[in-house]
C-alpha positions in Angstrom: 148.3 72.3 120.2 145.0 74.3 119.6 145.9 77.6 117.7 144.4 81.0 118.6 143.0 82.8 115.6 144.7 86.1 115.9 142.4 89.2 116.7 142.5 91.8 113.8 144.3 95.0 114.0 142.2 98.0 114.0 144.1 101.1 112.3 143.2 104.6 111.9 142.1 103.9 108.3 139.4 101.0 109.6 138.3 103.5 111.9 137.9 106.4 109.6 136.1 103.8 107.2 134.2 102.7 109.8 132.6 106.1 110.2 132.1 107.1 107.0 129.9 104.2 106.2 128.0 104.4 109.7 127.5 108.0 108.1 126.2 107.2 105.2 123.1 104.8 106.2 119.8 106.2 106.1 118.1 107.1 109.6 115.6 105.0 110.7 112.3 106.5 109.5 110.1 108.2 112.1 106.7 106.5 112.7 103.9 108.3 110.0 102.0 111.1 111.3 98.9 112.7 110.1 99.5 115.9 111.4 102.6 116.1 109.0 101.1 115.1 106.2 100.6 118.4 103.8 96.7 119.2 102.4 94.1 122.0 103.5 91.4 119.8 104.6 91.3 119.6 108.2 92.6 116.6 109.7 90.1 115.9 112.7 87.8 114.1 110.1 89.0 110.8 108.2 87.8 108.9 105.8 87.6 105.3 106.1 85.5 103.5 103.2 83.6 104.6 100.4 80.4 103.0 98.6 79.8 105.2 95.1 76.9 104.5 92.5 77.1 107.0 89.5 74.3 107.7 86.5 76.2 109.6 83.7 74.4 111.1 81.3 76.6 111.9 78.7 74.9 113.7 76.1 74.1 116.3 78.4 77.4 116.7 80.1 75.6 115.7 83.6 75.6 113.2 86.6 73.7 112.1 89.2 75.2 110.3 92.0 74.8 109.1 95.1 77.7 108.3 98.2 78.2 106.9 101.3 81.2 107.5 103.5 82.1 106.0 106.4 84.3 108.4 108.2 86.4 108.4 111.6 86.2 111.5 113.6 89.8 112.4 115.7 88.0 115.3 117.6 84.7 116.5 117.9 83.3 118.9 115.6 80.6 120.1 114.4 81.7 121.2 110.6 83.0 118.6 107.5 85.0 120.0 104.9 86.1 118.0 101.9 86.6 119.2 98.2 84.2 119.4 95.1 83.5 121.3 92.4 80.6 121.9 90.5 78.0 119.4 92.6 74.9 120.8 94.2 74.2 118.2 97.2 71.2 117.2 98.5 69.5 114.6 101.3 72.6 115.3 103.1 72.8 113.0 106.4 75.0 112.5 109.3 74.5 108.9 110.5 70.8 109.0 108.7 69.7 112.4 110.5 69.5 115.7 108.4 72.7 118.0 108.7 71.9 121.4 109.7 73.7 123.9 106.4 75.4 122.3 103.2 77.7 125.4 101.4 79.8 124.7 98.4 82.4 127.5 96.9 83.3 126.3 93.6 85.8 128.8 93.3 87.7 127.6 96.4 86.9 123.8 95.2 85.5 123.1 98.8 82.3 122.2 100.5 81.4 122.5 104.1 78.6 120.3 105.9 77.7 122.0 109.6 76.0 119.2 111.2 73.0 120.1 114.1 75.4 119.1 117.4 79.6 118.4 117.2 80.3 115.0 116.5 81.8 112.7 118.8 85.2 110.6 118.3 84.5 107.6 116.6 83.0 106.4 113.6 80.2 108.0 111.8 78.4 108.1 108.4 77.7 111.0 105.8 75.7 110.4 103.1 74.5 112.3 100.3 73.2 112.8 96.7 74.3 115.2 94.4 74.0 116.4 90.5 77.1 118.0 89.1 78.6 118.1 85.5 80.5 115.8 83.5 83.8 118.5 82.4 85.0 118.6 79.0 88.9 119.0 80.9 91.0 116.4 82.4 89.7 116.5 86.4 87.0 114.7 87.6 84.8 112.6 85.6 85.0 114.2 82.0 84.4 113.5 78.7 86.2 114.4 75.2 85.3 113.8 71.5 87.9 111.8 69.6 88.5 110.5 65.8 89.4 106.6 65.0 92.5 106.3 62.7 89.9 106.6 59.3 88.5 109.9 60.5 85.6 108.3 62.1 84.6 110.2 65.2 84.0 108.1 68.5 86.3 105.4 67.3 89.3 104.4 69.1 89.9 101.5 66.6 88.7 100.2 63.5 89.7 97.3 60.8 92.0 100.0 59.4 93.7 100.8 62.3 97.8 99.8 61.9 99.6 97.7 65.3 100.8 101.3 66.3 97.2 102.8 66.3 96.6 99.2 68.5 99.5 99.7 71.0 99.0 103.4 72.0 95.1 102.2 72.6 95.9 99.2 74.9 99.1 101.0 76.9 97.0 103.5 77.6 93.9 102.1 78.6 96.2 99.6 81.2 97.6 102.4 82.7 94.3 103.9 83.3 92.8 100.2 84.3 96.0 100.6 86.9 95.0 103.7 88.6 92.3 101.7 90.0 94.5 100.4 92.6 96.8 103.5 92.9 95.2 106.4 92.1 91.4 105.9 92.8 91.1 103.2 95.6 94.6 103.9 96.9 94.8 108.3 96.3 98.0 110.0 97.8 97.8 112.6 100.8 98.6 115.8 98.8 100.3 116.7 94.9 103.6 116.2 96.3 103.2 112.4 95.8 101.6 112.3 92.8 104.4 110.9 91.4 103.6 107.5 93.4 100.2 107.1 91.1 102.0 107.6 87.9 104.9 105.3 88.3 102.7 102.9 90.0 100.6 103.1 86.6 103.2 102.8 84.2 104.9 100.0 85.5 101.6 98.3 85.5 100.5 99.1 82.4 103.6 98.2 81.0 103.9 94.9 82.5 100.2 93.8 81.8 100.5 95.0 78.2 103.9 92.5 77.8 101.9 90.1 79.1 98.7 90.2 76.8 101.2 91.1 73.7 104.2 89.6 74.0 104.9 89.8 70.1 105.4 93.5 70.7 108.3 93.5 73.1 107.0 95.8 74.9 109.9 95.9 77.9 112.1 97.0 75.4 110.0 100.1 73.1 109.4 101.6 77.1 113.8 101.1 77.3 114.2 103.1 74.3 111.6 105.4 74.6 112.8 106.6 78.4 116.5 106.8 76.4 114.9 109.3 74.0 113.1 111.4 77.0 116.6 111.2 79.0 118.7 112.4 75.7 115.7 115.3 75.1 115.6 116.4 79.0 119.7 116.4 78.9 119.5 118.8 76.1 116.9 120.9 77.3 118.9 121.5 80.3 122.3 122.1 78.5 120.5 124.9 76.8 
């Protein structure tokens, strides 16, 4: 004789358990939207692609540049805001026509192109040349003066330079080589995210600079080096 498997018992405990757990999953994620993102520029304007050609000239602290941007318009309008600082445009053209007013405001970090008639939804093209300045602080392009391990300025390494002197140059130059991806091509909404190009970079960096070095156990200097900024943050907060 077949037997029949015996249906389970359900109890007020597998119930209650039951619950909680259903409780505790995540909800699904609502689809993205633009409009939520966080950020001052408007949102009716979007970039799409970039094509960039750059002539530093460092000893003067300038630049010359000239950009192309292919951009998707939501809504018509007759106005482009994005931010710079610091640039004086010129040749300015909306889909190779003159724009009508160019007005940058360094202080607010924003300039405004006012093109001749509103744009119509779809795709369009600004594009521009522009001289601005090469800073001597860490946003934008910038430049700063630095000594090799002898005391030699403008060297980053030289024969005398010990395997620490080495590591700090490489780590830091893969994390920056990183940010190409995350961080330059790839560039989060607004600050609140910033944390997405950092990680991003250091994982990276860290990975490639096992992978070129692996005498220098790499994995395991970034394990003990996050134990030390853990034990240092716990003690700053037990203050």
């Amino acid at each position: 004789m077949a037997q029949t498997a015996s249906m389970p018992t359900l109890t007020r405990s597998t119930v209650l358990l039951a619950a909680c757990v259903g409780a505790a999953l995540p909800a699904v994620a609502s689809a993205f939207s633009l409009e939520e993102v966080p950020g001052r520029l408007p949102k009716n304007v979007v970039p799409v692609a970039y094509s960039i050609a750059i002539t530093p000239d460092v000893p003067k602290l300038a630049l010359a540049r000239r950009e192309s941007v292919l951009l998707h318009v939501r809504s018509a309008t007759a106005t482009i805001q994005f931010n710079a600082v610091n640039e004086r445009l010129h040749d300015v053209r909306w889909d190779g026509k003159p724009v009508k007013r160019v007005v940058g405001n360094d202080q607010e970090q924003i300039t405004t192109v006012t093109l001749g008639a509103p744009a119509a939804p779809g795709s369009h093209t600004l594009t521009f040349s522009y001289s601005g300045k090469i800073e001597t602080q860490p946003h934008g392009l910038f430049a700063q003066h630095y000594a090799g391990p002898d005391g030699a300025k403008g060297l980053l390494l030289s024969k005398s330079s010990t395997i620490r002197n080495r590591q700090q140059v490489f780590a830091i130059q893969a994390h920056e080589m990183a940010h190409q991806w995350n961080g330059d091509l790839v560039t989060m909404a607004w600050w609140d995210d910033i944390w997405l190009n950092e990680s991003f970079a250091s994982w990276m960096g860290a990975k490639e600079t096992a992978r070129r070095d692996p005498d220098w156990n790499w994995w395991e200097r970034q394990d003990s080096e996050k134990e030390l900024l853990d034990r240092a943050a716990d003690a700053y907060l037990r203050r």
